[in-house]
PyMOL commands that place a pseudoatom at each C-alpha (Angstrom):
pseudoatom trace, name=CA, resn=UNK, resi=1, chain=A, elem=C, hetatm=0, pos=[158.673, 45.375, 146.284]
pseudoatom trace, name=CA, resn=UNK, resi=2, chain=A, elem=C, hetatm=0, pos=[155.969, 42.915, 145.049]
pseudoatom trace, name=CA, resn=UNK, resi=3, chain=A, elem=C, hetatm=0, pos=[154.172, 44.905, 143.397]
pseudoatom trace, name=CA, resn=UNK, resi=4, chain=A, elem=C, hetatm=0, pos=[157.143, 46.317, 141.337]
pseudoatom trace, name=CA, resn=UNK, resi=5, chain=A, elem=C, hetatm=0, pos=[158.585, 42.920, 140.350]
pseudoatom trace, name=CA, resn=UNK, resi=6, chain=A, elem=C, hetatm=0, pos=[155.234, 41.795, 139.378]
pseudoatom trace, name=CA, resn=UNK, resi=7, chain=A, elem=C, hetatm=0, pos=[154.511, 45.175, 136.845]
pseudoatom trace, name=CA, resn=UNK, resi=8, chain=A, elem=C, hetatm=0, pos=[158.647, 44.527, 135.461]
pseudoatom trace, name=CA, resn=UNK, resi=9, chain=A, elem=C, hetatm=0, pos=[157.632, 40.765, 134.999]
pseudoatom trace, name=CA, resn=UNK, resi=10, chain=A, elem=C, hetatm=0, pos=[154.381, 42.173, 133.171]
pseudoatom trace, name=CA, resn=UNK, resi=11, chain=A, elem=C, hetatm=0, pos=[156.354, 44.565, 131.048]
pseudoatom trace, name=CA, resn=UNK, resi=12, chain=A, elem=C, hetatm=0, pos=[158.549, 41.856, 130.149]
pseudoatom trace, name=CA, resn=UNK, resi=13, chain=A, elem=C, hetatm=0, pos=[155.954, 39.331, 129.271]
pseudoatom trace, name=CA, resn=UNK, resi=14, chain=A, elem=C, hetatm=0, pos=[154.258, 42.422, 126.897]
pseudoatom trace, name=CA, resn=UNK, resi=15, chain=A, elem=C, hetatm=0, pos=[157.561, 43.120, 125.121]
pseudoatom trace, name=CA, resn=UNK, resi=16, chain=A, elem=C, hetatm=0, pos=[158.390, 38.957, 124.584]
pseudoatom trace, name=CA, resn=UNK, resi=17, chain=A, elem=C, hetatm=0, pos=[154.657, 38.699, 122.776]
pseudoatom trace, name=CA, resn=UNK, resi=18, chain=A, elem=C, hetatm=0, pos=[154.986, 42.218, 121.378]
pseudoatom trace, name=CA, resn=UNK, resi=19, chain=A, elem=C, hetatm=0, pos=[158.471, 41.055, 119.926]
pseudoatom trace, name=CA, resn=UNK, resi=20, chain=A, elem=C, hetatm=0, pos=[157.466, 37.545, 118.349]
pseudoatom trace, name=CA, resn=UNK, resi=21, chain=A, elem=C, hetatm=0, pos=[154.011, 39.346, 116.480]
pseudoatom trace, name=CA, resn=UNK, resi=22, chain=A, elem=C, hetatm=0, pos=[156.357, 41.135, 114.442]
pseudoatom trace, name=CA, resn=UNK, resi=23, chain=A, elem=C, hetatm=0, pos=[158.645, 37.921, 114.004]
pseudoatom trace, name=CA, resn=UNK, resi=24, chain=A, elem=C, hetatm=0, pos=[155.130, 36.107, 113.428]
pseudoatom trace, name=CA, resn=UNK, resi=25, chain=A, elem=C, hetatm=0, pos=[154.331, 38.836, 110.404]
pseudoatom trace, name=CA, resn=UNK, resi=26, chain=A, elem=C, hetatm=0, pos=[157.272, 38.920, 108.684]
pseudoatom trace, name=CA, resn=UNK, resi=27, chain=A, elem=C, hetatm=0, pos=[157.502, 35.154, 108.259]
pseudoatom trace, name=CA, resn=UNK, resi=28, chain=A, elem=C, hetatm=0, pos=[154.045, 35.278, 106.839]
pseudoatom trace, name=CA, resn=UNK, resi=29, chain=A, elem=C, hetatm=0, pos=[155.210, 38.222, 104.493]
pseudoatom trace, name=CA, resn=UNK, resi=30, chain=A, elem=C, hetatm=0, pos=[158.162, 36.316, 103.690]
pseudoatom trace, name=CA, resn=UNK, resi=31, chain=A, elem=C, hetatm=0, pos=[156.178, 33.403, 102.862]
pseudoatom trace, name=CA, resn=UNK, resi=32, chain=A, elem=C, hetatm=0, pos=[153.638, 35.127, 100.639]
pseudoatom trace, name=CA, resn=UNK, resi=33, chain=A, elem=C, hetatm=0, pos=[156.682, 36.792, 98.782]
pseudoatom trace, name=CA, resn=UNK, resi=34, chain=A, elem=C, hetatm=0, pos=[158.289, 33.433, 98.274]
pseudoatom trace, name=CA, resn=UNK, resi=35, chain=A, elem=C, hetatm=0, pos=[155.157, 31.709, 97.017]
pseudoatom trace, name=CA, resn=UNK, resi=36, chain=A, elem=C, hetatm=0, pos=[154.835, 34.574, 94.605]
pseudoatom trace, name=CA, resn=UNK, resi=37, chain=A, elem=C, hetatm=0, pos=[158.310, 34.954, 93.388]
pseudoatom trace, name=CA, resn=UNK, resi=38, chain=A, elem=C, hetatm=0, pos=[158.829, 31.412, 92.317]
pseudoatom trace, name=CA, resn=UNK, resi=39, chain=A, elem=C, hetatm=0, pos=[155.362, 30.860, 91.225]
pseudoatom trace, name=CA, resn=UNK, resi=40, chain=A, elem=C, hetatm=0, pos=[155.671, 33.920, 88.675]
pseudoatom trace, name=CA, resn=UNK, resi=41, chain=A, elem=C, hetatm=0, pos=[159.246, 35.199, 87.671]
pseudoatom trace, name=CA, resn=UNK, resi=42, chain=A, elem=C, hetatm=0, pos=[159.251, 32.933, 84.820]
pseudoatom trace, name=CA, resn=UNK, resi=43, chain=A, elem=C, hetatm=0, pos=[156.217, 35.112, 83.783]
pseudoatom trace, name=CA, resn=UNK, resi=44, chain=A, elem=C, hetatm=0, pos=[158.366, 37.602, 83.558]
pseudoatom trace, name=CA, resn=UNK, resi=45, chain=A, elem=C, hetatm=0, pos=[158.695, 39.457, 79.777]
pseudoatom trace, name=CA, resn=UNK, resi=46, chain=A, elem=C, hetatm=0, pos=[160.429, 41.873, 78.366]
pseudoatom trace, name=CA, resn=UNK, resi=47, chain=A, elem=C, hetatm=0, pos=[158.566, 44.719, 77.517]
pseudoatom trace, name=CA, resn=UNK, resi=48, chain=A, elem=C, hetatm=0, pos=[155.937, 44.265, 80.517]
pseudoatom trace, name=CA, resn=UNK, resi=49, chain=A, elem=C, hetatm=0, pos=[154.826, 47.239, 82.282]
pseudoatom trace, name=CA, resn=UNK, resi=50, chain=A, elem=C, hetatm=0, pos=[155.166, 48.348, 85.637]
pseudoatom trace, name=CA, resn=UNK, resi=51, chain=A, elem=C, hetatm=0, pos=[151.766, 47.326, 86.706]
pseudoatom trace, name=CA, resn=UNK, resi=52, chain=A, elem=C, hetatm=0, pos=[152.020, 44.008, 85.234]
pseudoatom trace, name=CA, resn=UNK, resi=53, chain=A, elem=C, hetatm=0, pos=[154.614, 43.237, 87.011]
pseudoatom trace, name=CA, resn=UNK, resi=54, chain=A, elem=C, hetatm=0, pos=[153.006, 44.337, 90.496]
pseudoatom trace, name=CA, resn=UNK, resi=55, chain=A, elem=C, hetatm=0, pos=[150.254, 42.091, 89.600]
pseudoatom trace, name=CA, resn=UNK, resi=56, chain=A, elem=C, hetatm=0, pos=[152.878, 39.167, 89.188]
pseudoatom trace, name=CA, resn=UNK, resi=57, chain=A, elem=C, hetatm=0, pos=[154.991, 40.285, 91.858]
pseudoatom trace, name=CA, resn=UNK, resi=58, chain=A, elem=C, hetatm=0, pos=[152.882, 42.793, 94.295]
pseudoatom trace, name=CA, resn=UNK, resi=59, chain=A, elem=C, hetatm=0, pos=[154.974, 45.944, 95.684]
pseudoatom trace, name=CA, resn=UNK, resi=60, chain=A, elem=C, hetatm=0, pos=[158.374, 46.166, 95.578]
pseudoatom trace, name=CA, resn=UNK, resi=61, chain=A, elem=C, hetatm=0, pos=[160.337, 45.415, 98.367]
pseudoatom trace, name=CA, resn=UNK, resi=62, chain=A, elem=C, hetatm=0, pos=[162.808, 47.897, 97.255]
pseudoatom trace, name=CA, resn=UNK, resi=63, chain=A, elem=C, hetatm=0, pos=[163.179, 50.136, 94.027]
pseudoatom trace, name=CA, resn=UNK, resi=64, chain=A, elem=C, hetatm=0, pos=[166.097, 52.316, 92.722]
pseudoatom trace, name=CA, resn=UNK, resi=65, chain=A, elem=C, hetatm=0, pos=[166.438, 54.676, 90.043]
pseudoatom trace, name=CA, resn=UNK, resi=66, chain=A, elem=C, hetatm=0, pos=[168.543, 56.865, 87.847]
pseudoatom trace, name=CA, resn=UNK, resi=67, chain=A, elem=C, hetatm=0, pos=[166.800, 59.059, 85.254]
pseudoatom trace, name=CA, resn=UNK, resi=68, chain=A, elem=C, hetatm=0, pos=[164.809, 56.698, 82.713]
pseudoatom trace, name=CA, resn=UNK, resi=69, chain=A, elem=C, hetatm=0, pos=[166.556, 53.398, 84.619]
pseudoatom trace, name=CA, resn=UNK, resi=70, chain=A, elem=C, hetatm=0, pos=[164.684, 51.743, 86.968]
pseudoatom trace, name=CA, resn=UNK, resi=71, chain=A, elem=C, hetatm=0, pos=[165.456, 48.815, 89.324]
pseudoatom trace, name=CA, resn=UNK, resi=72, chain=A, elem=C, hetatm=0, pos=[162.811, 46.878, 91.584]
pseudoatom trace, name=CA, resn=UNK, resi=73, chain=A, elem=C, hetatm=0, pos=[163.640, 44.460, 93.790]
pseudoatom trace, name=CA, resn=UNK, resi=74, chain=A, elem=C, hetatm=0, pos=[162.057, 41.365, 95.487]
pseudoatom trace, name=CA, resn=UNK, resi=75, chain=A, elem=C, hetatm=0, pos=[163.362, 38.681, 97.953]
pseudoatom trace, name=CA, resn=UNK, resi=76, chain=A, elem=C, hetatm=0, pos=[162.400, 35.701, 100.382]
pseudoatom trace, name=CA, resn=UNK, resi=77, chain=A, elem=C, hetatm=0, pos=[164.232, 33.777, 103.235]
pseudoatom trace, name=CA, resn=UNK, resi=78, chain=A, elem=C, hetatm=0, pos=[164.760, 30.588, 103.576]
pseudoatom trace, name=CA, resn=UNK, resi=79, chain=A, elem=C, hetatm=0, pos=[166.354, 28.857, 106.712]
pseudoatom trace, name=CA, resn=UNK, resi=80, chain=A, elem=C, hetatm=0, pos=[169.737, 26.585, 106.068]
pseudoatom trace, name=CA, resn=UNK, resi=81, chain=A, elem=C, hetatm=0, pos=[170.234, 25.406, 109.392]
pseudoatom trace, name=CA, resn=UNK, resi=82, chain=A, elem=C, hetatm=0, pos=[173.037, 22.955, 108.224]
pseudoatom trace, name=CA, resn=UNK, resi=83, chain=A, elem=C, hetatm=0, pos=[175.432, 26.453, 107.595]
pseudoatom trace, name=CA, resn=UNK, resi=84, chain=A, elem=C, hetatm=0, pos=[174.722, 27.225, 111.528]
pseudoatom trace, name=CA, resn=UNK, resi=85, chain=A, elem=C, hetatm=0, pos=[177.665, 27.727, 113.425]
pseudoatom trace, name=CA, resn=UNK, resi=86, chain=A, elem=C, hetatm=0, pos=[178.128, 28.526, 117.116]
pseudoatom trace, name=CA, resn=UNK, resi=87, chain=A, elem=C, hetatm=0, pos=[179.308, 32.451, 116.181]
pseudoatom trace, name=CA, resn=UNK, resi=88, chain=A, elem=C, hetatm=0, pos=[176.268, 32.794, 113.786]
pseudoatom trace, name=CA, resn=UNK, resi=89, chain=A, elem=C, hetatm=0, pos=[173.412, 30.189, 114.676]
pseudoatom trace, name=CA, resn=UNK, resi=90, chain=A, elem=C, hetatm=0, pos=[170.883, 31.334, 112.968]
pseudoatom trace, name=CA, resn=UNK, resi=91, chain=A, elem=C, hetatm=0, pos=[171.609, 30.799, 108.863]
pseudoatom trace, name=CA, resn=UNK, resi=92, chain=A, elem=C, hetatm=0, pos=[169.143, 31.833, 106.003]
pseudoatom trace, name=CA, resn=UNK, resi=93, chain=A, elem=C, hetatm=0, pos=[169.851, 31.875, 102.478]
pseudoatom trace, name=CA, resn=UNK, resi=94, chain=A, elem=C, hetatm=0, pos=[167.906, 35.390, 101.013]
pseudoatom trace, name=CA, resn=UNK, resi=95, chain=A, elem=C, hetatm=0, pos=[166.923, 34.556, 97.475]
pseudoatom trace, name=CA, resn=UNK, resi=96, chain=A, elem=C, hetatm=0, pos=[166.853, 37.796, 95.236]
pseudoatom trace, name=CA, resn=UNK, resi=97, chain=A, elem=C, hetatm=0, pos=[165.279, 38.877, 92.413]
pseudoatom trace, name=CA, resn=UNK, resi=98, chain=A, elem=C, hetatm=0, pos=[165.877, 42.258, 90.267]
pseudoatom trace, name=CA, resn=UNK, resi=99, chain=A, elem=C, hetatm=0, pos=[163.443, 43.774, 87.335]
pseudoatom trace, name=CA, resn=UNK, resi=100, chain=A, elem=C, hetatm=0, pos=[165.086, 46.985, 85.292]
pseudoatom trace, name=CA, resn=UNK, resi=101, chain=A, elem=C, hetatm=0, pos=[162.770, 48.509, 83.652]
pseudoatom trace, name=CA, resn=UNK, resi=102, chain=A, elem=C, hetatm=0, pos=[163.455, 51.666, 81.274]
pseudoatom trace, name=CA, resn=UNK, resi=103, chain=A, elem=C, hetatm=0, pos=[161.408, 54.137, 80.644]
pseudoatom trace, name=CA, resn=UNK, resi=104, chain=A, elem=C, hetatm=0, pos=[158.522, 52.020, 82.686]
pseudoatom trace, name=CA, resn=UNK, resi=105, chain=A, elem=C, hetatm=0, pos=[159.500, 48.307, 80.685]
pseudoatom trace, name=CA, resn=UNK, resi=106, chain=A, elem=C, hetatm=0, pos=[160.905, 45.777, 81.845]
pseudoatom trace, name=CA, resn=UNK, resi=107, chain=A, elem=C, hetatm=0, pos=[163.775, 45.246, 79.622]
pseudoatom trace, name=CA, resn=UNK, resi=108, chain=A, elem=C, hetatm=0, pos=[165.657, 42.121, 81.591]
pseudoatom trace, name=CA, resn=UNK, resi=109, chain=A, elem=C, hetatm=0, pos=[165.757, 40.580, 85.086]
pseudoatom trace, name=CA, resn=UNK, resi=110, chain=A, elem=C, hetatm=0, pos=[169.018, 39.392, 87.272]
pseudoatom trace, name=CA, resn=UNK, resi=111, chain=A, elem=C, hetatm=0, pos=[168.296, 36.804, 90.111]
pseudoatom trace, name=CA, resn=UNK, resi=112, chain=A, elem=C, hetatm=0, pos=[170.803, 36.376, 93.404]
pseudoatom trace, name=CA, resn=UNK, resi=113, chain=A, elem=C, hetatm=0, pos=[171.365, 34.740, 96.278]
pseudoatom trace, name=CA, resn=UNK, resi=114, chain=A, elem=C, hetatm=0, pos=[173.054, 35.763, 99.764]
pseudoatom trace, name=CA, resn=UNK, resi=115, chain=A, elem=C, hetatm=0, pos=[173.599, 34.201, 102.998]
pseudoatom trace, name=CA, resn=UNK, resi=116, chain=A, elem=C, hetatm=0, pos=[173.390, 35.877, 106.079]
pseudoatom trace, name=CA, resn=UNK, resi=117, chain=A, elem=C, hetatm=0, pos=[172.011, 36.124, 109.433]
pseudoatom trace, name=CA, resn=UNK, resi=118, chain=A, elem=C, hetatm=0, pos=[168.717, 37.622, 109.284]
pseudoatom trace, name=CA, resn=UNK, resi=119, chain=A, elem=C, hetatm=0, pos=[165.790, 38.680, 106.404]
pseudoatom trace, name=CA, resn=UNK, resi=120, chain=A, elem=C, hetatm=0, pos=[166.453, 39.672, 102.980]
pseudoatom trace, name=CA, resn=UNK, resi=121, chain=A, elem=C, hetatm=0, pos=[165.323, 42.993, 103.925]
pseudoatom trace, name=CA, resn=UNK, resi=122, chain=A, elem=C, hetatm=0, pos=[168.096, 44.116, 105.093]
pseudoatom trace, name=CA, resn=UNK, resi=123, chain=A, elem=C, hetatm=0, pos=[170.682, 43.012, 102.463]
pseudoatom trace, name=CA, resn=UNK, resi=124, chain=A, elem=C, hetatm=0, pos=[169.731, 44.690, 99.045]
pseudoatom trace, name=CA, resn=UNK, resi=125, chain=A, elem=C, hetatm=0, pos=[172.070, 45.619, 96.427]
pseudoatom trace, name=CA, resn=UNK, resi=126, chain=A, elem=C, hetatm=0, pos=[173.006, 49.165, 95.520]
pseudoatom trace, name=CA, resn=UNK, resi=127, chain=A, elem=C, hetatm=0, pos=[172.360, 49.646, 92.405]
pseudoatom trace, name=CA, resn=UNK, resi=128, chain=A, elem=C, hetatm=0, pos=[174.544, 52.191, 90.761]
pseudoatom trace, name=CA, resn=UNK, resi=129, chain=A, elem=C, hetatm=0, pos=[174.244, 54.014, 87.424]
pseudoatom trace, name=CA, resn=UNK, resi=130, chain=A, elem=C, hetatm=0, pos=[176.736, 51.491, 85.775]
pseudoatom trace, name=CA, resn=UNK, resi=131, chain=A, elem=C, hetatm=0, pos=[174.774, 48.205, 86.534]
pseudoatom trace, name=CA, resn=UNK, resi=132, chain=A, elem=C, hetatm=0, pos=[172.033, 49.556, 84.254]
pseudoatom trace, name=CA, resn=UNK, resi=133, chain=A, elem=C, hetatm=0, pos=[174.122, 49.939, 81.234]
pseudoatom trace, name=CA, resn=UNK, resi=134, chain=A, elem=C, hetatm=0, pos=[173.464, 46.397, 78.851]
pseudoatom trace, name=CA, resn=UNK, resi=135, chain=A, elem=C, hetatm=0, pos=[170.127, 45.986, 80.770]
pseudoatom trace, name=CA, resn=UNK, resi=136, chain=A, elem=C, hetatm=0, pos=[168.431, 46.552, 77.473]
pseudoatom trace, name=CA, resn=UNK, resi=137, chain=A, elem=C, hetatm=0, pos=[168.083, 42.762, 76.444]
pseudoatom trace, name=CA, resn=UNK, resi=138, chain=A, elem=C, hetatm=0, pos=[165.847, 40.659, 75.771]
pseudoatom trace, name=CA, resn=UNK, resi=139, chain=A, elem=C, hetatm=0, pos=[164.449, 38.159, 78.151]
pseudoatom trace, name=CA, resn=UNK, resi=140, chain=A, elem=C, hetatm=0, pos=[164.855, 34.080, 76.934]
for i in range(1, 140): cmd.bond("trace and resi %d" % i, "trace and resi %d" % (i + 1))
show_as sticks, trace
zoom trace
């Protein structure tokens, strides 16, 4: 009986430090995507390529297209403790920023916020073929 509490405690212990790696990574990610979205979406100009903005922004997090429309999207979290409640208790504030591009330029950028209850990974819009119609603008 030992023995088999001892491996269950073990298995436990791997899964707790197994667990908080990941939570570990994706606050560095998060991190390194918030230092380069606010350092560098002001950088941001209409008529930029795609790979200018990956050297701005790196990857996107998430992209969407419709034939010559284009939508990439980047975010960060950032912990508001102070809208905790005892349901949720655990409040971030996911800060959002979209680049349309059309036929591979950027021709504006929408920013947006969202509160929830875990990473801004998991909350993207859907873009839909609508939301890219006036997206030919330029950028002030």
């Amino acid at each position: 009986m030992k023995f088999i509490s001892i491996n269950r405690l073990s298995i436990s212990l791997a899964c707790l430090l197994l667990s908080s790696c990941a939570v570990i990574k994706e606050q560095k990610e998060d991190t390194r995507r918030q230092r380069l979205i606010t350092a560098n979406q002001y950088k941001i100009e209409n008529g930029m390529s795609k790979d200018q903005v990956k050297e701005l922004f790196g990857d996107p997090c998430n992209f969407q297209f419709d034939k010559e429309y284009e939508a990439w999207q980047y975010c960060y979290t950032s912990s508001i403790n102070s809208l905790a409640t005892e349901k949720h208790p655990t409040t971030v504030n996911n800060h959002y920023v979209i680049i349309w591009f059309m036929k591979g330029a950027v021709t504006s950028m929408t920013t947006y916020d969202n509160i929830s209850e875990s990473s801004c990974t998991s909350y993207f819009r859907t873009i839909h073929p609508e939301d890219y119609s006036g997206r030919v603008v330029k950028l002030e």
